[in-house]
N, C-alpha and C positions, 0 to 999 in steps of 0.2 A: 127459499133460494135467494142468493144475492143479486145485486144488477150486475150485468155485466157490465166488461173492463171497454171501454173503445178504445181500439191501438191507436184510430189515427185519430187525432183530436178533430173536435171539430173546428167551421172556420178557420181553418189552421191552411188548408192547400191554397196555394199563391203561386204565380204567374212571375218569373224572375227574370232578367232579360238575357239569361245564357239556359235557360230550362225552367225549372219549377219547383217548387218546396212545400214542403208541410212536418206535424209534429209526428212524433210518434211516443206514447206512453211506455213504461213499463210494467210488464204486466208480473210484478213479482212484491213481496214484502218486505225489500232492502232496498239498498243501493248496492249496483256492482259496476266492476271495472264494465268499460269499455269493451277492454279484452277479452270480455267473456261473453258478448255477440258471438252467436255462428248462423255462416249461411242467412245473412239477411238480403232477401229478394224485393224487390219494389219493383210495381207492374201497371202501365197506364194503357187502360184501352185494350188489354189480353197482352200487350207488348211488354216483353218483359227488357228492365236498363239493362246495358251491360253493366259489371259491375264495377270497370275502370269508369264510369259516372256517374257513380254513385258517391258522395261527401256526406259526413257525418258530423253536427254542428251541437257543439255540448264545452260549458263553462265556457265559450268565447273561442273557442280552437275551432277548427275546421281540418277532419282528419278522410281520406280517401280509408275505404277496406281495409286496405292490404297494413296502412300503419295504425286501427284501432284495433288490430289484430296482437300488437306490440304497446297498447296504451293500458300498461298494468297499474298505472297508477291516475288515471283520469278516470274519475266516476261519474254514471251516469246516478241522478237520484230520482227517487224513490216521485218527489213530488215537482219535477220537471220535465217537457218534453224534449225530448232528441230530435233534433232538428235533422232533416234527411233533404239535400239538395242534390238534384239530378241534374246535370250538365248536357245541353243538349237545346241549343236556341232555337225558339221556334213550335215545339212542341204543344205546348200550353197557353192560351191567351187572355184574359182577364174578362171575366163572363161567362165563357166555354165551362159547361159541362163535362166531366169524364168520369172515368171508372178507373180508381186508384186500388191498391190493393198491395200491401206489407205482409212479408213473414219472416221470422225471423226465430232463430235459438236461443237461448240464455240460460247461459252454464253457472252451474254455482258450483265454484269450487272446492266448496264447505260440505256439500254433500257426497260423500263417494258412496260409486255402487258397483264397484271392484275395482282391481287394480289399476291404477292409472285410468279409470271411470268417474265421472261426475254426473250427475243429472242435469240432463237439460228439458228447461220449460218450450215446448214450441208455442209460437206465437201466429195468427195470423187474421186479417181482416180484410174486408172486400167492400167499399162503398162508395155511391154518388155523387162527387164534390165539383162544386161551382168555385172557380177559379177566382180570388181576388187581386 
């Protein structure tokens, strides 16, 4: 059996001064749009963000949900993380302990599994991260 995939990279959660960030992998054997994120939740503490702050940081953009929903032509790849920043000052503080946790869809559109159907890979992970 293989090793498993970490969504959230390690070292990667950090202490921002309007909330907090970290990486997130993709757990597939391409590159895909953006836009073929669904239902991606980020959760600190059992608290789950809303998802108006939630930001999604990939090739140097910085896109909210609602418009990676519409980024058909910004890829995420294969061997980069997607940067996830949570808006919300205060939350997180540099040394603190918490309990982070990602889930997320990923449609490929290349696969249909009926009409107007694709597959989607669901994604998700739950772990212990020390704030830098």
């Amino acid at each position: 059996m293989g090793a498993r995939v970490r969504l959230i990279e390690p070292n990667s959660f950090k202490a921002t001064e309007d909330g907090y960030r970290f990486n997130v992998r993709l757990n597939w054997y391409r590159s895909l749009a953006i836009s073929c994120i669904e239902d991606l939740t980020v959760t600190l503490d059992g608290q789950v963000a809303a998802p108006e702050t939630v930001r999604l940081e990939v090739n140097g953009k910085e896109l909210t949900l609602a418009e990676a929903e519409e980024a058909v032509e910004t890829y995420w790849f294969v061997q980069d993380g997607l940067g996830v920043h949570v808006v919300g000052a205060g939350q997180v503080k540099t040394g603190e302990t918490h309990q982070v946790a990602v889930a997320y869809g990923m449609r490929a559109p290349y696969i249909a599994i009926g009409p107007g159907r694709f597959l989607v890979n669901l994604n998700t992970e739950t772990t212990t991260c020390v704030a830098a």
